[in-house]
C-alpha positions in Angstrom: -28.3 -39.2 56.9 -31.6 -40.0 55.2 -33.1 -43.3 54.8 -32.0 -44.4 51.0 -35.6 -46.3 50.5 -37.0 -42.3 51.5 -34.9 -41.3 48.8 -35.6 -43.9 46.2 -39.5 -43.5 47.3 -39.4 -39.7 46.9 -37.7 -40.0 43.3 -40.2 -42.5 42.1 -42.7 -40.4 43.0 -41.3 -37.6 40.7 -40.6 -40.0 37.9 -44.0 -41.2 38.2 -45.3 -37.4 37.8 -43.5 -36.6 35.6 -44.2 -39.8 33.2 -48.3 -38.7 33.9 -47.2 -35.1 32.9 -45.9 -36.5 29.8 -48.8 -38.6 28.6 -51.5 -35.6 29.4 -49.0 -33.5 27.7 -49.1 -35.9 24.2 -52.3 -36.8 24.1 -53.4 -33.1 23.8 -50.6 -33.1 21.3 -52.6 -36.1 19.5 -55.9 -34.3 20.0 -55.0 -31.1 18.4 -52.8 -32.6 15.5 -55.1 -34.9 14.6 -58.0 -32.6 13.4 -55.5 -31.2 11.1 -54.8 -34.5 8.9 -55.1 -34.9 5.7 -56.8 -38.7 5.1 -56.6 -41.0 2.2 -59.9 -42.1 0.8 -59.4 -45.7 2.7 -58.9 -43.6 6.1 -62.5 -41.3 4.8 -64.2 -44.2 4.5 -62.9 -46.0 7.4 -63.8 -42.6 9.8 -67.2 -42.0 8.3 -68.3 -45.7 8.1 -68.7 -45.4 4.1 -67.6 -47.4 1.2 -65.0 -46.6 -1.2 -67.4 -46.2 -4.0 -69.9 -43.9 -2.5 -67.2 -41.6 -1.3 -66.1 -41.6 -4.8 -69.6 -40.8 -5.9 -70.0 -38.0 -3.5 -67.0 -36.4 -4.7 -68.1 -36.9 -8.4 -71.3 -35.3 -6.9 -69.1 -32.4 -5.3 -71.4 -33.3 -2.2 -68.5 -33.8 0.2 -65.3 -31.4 1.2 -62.0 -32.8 -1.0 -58.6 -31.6 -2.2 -56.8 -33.1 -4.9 -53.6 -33.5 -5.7 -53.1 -35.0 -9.2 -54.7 -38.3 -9.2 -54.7 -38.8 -5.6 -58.2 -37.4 -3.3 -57.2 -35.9 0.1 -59.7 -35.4 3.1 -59.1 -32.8 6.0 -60.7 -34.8 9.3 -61.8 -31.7 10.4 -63.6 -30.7 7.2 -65.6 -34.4 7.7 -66.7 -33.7 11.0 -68.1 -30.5 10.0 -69.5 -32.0 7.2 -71.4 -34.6 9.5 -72.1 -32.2 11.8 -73.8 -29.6 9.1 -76.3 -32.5 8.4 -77.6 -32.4 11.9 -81.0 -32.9 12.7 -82.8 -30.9 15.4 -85.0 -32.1 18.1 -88.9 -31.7 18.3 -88.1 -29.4 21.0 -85.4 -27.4 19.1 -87.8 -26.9 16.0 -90.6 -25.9 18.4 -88.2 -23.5 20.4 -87.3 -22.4 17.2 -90.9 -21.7 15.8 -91.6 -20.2 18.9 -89.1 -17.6 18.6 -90.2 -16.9 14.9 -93.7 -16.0 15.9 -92.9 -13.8 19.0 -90.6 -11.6 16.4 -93.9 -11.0 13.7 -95.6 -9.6 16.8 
């Protein structure tokens, strides 16, 4: 007969993997839902760091990406990150790669 601490050992251990399955598991769950959801103009402002007021300027402006419903404004997360990342600047090197590149193709 096998030692019952073996057996309790050995089915702590799979408890414990599987518990460590299950939290890798939902936080790619998390991950991939959350770039999907739709944010209120608090949760906007909250993400990008912005006030209330200038997020309701841009979308006066039509400068950032919105959908609205009725009265209410409704902000994709994904659409914000994009939006950030579309206003990237690039590097000394980057525009000097880039304006390399640009004079090698006239030649």
């Amino acid at each position: 007969m096998n030692n019952p601490f073996e057996i309790i050992d050995a089915r702590l251990s799979n408890i414990e993997t599987l518990l460590l399955d299950l939290k890798h598991s939902s936080i790619t769950i998390n991950n991939q839902t959350d770039t999907k959801t739709l944010l209120t103009i608090q949760d906007a402002a909250t993400l990008l760091h912005l006030s209330v007021p200038t997020l309701y300027g841009y979308v006066s402006k039509s400068i950032i990406p919105v959908s609205k419903q009725g009265k209410r404004l409704y902000f994709s997360k994904e659409e914000l990150t994009d939006w950030v990342k579309a206003g990237r600047k690039k590097t000394i090197s980057e525009i000097q790669s880039d304006s390399y590149l640009k004079s090698s193709r006239k030649k």
